[in-house]
C-alpha positions in Angstrom: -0.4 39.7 -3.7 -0.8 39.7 0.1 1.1 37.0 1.5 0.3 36.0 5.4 2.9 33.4 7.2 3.9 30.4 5.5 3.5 26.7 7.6 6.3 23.9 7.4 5.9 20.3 7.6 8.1 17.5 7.1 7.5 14.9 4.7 9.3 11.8 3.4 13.0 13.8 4.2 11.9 17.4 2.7 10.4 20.4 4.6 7.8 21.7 3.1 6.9 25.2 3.2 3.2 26.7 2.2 1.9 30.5 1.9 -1.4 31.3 1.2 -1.4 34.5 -1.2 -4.3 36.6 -1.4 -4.8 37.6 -5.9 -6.1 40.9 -7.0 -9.6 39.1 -7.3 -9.6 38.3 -3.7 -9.1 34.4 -4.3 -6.4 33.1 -2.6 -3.4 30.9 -4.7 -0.2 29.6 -3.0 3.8 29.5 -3.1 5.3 26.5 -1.9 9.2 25.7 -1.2 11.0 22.4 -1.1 13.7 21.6 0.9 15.8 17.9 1.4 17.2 17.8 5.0 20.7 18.4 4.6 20.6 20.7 1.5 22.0 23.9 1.2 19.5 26.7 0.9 20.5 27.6 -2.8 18.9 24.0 -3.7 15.5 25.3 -2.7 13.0 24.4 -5.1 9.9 27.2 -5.1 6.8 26.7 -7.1 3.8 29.1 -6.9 0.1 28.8 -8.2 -1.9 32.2 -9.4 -4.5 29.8 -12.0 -8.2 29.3 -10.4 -7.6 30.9 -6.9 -9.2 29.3 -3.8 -11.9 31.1 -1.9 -10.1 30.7 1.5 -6.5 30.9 2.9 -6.8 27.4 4.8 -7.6 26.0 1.6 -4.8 27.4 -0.4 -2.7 26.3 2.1 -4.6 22.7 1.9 -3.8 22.6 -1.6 -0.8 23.8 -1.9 0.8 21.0 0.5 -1.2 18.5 -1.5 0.9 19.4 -4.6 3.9 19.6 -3.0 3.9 16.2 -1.5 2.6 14.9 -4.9 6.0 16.7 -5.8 8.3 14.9 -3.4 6.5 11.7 -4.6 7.5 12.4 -8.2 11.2 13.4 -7.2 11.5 10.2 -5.4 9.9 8.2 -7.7 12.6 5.1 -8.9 
């Protein structure tokens, strides 16, 4: 996979970091990583996506931040 740079937000005390990856059928899929503020970097959690493919990078990247939040929701759930 081609990767190209990854973009970082913050969100609900976690940063999270995107990278559109181009596939081998010229679709684009994502890797995201989730950091808490205040965590050491061996508590990353890294998720990536490589089903369906998305036919543009901005929109891998769209996606892939949409899961991830639904993510930090879920981890934070009570």
């Amino acid at each position: 996979m081609n990767d190209i740079t990854a973009r970082s937000e913050q969100y609900r005390g976690f940063t999270i970091s995107v990278t559109p990856q181009k596939d081998n059928d010229d679709l684009w899929d994502f890797t995201y990583r989730l950091q808490r503020e205040g965590e050491p970097e061996a508590q990353v959690i890294t998720r990536s996506r490589t089903l369906g493919g998305y036919a543009a990078p901005e929109t891998a990247y769209t996606a892939g931040l949409e899961v991830a939040r639904t993510e930090v929701d879920n981890l934070l759930r009570p």
